[in-house]
C-alpha positions as CSV (number, residue, x, y, z in Angstrom):
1,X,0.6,-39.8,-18.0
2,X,1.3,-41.8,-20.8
3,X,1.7,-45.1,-19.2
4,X,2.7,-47.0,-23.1
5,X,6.1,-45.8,-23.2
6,X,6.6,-48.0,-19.5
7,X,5.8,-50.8,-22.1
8,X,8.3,-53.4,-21.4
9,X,9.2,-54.2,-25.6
10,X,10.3,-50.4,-25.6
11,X,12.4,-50.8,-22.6
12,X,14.4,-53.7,-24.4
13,X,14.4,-51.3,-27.6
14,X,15.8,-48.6,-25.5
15,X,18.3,-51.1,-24.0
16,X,19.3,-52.3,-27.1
17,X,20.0,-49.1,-28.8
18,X,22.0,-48.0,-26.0
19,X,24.2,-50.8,-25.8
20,X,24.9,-50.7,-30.0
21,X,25.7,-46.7,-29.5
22,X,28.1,-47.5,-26.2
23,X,29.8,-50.6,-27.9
24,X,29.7,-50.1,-32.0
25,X,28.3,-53.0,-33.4
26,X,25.7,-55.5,-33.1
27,X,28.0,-58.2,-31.8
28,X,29.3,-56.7,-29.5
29,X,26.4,-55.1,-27.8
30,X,24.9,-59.1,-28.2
31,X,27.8,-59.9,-25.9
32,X,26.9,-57.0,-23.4
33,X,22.9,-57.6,-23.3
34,X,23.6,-61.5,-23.5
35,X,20.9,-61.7,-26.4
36,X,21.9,-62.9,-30.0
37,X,23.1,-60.1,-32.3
38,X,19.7,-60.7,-34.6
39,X,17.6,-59.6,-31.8
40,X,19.4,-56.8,-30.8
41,X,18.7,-55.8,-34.6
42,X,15.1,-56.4,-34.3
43,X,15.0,-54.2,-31.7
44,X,16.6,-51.5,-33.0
45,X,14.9,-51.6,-36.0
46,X,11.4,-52.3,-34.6
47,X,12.1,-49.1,-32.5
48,X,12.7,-46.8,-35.9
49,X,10.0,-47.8,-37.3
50,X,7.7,-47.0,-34.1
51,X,9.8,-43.6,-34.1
52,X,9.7,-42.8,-37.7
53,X,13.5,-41.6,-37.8
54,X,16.6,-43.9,-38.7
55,X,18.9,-44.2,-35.4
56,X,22.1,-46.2,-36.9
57,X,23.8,-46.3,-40.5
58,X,24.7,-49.8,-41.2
59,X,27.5,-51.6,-42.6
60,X,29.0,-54.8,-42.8
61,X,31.8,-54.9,-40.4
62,X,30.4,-51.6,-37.9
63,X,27.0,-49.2,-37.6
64,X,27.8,-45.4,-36.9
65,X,25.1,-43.3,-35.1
66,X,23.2,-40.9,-36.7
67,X,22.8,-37.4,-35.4
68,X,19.3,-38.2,-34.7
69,X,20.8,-41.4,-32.5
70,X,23.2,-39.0,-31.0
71,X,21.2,-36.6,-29.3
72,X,18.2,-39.7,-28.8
73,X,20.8,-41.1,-26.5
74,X,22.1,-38.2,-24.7
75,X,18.3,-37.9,-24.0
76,X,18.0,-41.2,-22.8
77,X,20.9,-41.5,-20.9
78,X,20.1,-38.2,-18.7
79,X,16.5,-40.0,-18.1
80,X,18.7,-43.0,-16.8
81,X,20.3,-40.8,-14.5
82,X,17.1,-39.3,-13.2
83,X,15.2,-42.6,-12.5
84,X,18.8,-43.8,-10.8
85,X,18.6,-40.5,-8.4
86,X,15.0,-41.2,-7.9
87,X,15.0,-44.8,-6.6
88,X,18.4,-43.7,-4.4
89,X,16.2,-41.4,-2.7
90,X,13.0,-43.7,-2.6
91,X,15.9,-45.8,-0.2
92,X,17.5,-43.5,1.4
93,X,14.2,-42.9,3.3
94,X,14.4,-46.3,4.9
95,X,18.1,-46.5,5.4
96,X,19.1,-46.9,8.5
97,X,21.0,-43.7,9.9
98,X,24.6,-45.2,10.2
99,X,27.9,-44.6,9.0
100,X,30.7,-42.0,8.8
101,X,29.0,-38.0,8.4
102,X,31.8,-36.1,6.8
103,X,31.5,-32.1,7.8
104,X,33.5,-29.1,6.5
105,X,33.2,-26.3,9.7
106,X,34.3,-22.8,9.8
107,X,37.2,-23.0,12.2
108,X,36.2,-20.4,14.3
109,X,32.8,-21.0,14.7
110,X,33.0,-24.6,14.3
111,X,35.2,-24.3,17.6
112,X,33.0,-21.9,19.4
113,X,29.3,-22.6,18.8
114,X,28.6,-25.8,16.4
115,X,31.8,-28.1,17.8
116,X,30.2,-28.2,21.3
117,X,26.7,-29.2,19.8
118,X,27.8,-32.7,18.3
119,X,27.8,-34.6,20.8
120,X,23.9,-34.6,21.1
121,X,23.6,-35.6,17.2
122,X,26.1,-38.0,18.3
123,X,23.9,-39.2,21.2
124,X,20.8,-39.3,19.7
125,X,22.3,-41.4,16.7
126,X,25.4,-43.9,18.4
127,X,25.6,-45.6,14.7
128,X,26.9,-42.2,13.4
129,X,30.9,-41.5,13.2
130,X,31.3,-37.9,12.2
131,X,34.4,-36.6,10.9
132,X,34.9,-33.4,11.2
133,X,37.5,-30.9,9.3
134,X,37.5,-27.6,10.7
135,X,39.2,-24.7,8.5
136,X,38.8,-21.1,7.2
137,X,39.8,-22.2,4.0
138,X,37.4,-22.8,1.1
139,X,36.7,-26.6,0.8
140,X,35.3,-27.8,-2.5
141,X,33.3,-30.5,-0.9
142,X,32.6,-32.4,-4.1
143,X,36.3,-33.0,-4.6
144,X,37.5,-33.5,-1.1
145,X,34.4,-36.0,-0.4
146,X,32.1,-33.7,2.4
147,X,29.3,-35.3,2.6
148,X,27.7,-31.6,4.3
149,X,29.6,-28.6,5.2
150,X,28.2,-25.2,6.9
151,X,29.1,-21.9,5.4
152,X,29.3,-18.8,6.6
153,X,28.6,-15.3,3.7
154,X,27.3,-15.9,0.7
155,X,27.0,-18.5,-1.6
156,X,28.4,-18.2,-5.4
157,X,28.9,-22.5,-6.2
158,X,25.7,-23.4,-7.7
159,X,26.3,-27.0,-7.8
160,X,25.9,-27.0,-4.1
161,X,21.8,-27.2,-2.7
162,X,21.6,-24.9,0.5
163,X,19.6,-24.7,3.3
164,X,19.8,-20.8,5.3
165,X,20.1,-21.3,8.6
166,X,20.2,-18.0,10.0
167,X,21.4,-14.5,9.2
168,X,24.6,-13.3,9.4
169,X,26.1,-9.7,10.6
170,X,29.4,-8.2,11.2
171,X,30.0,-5.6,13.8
172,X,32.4,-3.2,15.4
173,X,33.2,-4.0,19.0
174,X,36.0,-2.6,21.4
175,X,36.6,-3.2,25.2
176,X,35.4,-0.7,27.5
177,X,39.2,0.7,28.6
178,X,39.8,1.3,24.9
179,X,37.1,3.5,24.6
180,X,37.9,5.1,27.7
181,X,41.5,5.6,26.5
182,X,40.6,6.1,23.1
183,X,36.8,7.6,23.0
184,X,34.2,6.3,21.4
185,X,33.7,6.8,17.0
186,X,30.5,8.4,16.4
187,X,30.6,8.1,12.4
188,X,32.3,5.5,9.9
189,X,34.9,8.1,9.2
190,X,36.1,8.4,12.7
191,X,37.7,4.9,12.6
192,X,40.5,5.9,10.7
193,X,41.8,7.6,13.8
194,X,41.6,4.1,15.5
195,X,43.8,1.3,16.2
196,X,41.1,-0.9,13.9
197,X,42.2,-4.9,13.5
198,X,41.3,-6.6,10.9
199,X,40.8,-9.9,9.6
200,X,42.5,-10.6,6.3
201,X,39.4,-13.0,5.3
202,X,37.0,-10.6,4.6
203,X,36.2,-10.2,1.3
204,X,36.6,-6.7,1.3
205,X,39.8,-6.3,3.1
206,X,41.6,-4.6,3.2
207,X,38.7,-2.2,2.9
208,X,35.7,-2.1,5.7
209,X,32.8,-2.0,3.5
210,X,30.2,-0.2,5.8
211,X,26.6,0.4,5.6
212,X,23.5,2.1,7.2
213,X,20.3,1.5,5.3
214,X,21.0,2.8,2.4
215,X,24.2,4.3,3.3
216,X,27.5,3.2,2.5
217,X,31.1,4.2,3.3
218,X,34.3,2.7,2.6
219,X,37.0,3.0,5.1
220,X,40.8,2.0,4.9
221,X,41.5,1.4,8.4
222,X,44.9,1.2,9.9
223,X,45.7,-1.3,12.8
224,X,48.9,-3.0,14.6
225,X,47.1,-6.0,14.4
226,X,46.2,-7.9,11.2
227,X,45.0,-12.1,11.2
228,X,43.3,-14.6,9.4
229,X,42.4,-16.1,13.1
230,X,39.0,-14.6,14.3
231,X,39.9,-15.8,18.1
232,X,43.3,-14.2,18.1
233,X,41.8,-10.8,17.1
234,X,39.3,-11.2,19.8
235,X,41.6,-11.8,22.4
236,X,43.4,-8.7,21.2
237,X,40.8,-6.5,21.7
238,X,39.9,-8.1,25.0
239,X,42.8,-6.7,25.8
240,X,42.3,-3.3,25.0
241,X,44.5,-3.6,21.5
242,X,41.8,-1.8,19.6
243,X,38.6,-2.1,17.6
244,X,37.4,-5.4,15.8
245,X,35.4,-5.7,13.2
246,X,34.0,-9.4,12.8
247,X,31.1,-11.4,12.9
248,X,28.3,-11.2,15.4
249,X,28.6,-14.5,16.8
250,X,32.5,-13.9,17.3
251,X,31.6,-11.2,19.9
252,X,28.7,-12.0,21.2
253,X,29.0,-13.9,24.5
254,X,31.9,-11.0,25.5
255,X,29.1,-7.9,24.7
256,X,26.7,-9.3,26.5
257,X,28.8,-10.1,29.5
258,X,29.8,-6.2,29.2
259,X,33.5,-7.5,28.3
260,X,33.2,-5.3,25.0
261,X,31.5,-3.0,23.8
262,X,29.1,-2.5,20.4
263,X,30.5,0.2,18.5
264,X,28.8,2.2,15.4
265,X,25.5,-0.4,16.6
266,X,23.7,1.7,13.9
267,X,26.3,0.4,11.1
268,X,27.2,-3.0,9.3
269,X,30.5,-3.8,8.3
270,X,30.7,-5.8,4.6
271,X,27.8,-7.9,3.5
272,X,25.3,-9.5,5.9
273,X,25.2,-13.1,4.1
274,X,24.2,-15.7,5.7
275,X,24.8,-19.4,7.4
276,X,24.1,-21.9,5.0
277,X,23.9,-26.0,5.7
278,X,25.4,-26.8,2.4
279,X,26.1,-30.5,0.2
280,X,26.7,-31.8,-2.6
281,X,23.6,-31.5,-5.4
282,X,24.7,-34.3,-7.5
283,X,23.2,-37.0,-5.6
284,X,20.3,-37.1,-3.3
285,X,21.4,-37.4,0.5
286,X,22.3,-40.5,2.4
287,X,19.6,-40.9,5.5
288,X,22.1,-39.6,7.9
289,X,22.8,-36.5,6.2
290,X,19.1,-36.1,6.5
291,X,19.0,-36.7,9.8
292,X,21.9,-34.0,10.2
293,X,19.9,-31.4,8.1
294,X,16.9,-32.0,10.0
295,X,19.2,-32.0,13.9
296,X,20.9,-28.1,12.9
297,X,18.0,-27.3,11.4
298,X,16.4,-27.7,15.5
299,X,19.2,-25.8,16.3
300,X,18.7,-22.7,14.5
301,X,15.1,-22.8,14.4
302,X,14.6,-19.8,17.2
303,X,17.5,-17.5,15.7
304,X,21.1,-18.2,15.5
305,X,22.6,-20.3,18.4
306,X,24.4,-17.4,19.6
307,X,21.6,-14.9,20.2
308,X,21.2,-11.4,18.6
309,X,22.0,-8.1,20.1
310,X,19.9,-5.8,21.0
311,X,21.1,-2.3,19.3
C-alpha cells in the first residue's frame, strides 16, 4: 500500500479542490474551509503541479473546472463515500443493539410462521421496538424506510443485498373428501377437470406453470374460487371446495396432520424461488439489523421453519 497519498498536505489539497469545484471560487470555498482564499490557492495549485494536469481555469471574478477536475472529483467524491460507509460499519460493530427494527413481512406467512417467532428476538434484545408491516404487496423498502424485509420468490431489485434463507416450493394439495368425491389427478393435464383455486399473486396466473425435472406443462385451470389471500384459499379447500395450488409452507401443518392431501407430489407448480432476508445495500447495517440477520438466520439454519414433506 501506498501509505504517501494518507499524507496529511494532500488531504488539505484534496479538501481544497473540493470545496472550489462545490462552491465556484476561491472566496467562497475560503469561507467554507475557514482558511484565507490565498491558501486555498496554494493548495490547489501545489496539488497540479504534484499531479501534472491543470484542475481549474482561472479568472478574475470565478474559476470553471476543467474536464480533467470534473471527473478528478467525481472520483474523489465516491472515495468519500466509501471511507464514510467504512467507518459507519467499523461503529456499527460496537453499537449497542437498540432502537426501532422496521420489517416488511409476507402477510401470509408473516402471520403464520415468522409473526409468532418475534417475541424471542424481542426477548433476547428488550432495547429493540420492532415495527412490523405485514402485506402481499411489493414494498420498495428504500422508499418506504424498511430497515429489513423477508421475501418470498425470486429476487429481480439489485440494489437490495440478500441473504437465502431457505428454499421455496409450491404444491398441489386437496382435502381427502374432495378426492374421494372428485378422484385423485394422475397427470398435469387432469386438473383441468378440477375445481382448481387459485391465487391471483402468482406470477404466472392465470396460468399454473408446472414442472417435473425437466418437464414442463402449462395448464389453464378453471376454479369457483379465485383470491389474492393465501389463508382464504386454504380454508376453502379445507373445506372440500377444490384443489390449491400454493406454497409449501401454506399447507404444511394441514398435510401432515392428514387434513389434506399432496397431490401430483412428483410435480412443482411455478418457480421454486426462494426466502430471502433482504435490506437496503446503500448503507451498511445498523447493529440491530445485524443482530436480526444473525436471530432468522438461527431460525432457518436446519431447513425452513415449517418442515419439508416427504414425497
Amino acid at each position: 500500500m501506498n501509505l504517501d497519498v494518507l499524507d496529511s498536505r494532500h488531504s488539505d489539497e484534496i479538501a481544497a479542490f473540493l470545496a472550489v469545484a462545490a462552491q465556484g471560487s476561491f472566496v467562497a470555498a475560503g469561507r467554507l474551509l475557514q482558511r484565507h482564499p490565498t491558501v486555498i490557492s496554494k493548495r490547489l495549485a501545489a496539488m497540479e503541479k504534484r499531479l501534472g494536469v491543470r484542475l481549474v481555469e482561472r479568472s478574475t471574478r470565478q474559476v470553471r473546472i476543467t474536464d480533467v477536475g470534473v471527473k478528478l472529483e467525481q472520483r474523489l467524491r465516491a472515495a468519500i463515500g466509501l471511507i464514510a460507509e467504512a467507518e459507519q460499519q467499523a461503529g456499527s460493530g460496537a453499537a449497542e443493539v437498540r432502537g426501532i427494527l422496521r420489517l416488511a413481512l409476507p402477510a401470509a406467512m408473516g402471520r403464520l410462521w415468522l409473526g409468532p417467532l418475534l417475541p424471542e428476538f424481542l426477548k433476547a434484545y428488550p432495547a429493540v421496538s420492532i415495527v412490523a408491516d405485514y402485506s402481499e404487496r411489493f414494498v420498495d423498502i428504500i422508499e418506504e424506510g424498511f430497515d429489513a424485509a423477508i421475501r418470498v420468490g425470486r429476487l429481480e431489485d439489485n440494489r437490495l443485498v440478500a441473504k437465502k434463507l431457505s428454499d421455496h416450493r409450491r404444491i398441489l394439495c386437496a382435502s381427502p373428501d374432495y378426492i374421494e368425491r372428485h378422484g385423485l389427478p394422475v397427470t398435469p393435464q387432469d386438473l383441468m377437470t378440477h375445481n382448481c383455486l387459485r391465487f391471483s399473486g402468482l406470477a404466472s396466473f392465470p396460468e399454473w406453470r408446472l414442472h417435473c425435472g425437466t418437464q414442463r406443462q402449462l395448464v389453464s385451470p378453471r376454479g369457483t374460487l379465485t383470491a389474492n389471500d393465501g389463508e382464504s384459499l386454504l380454508a376453502a379447500t379445507l373445506a372440500g371446495v377444490g384443489i390449491l395450488g400454493a406454497g409449501e409452507w401454506l399447507a404444511s401443518r394441514e398435510i401432515a396432520a392428514g387434513k389434506l392431501v399432496h397431490v401430483l407430489p412428483d410435480w412443482r407448480l411455478d418457480n421454486e424461488g426462494g426466502v430471502y432476508l433482504v435490506r437496503p445495500s446503500a448503507m451498511f447495517p445498523a447493529a440491530t439489523v445485524l443482530a436480526f440477520k444473525t436471530w432468522v438466520e438461527s431460525k432457518f439454519a436446519d431447513g425452513p421453519i415449517w418442515g419439508t414433506l416427504s414425497d
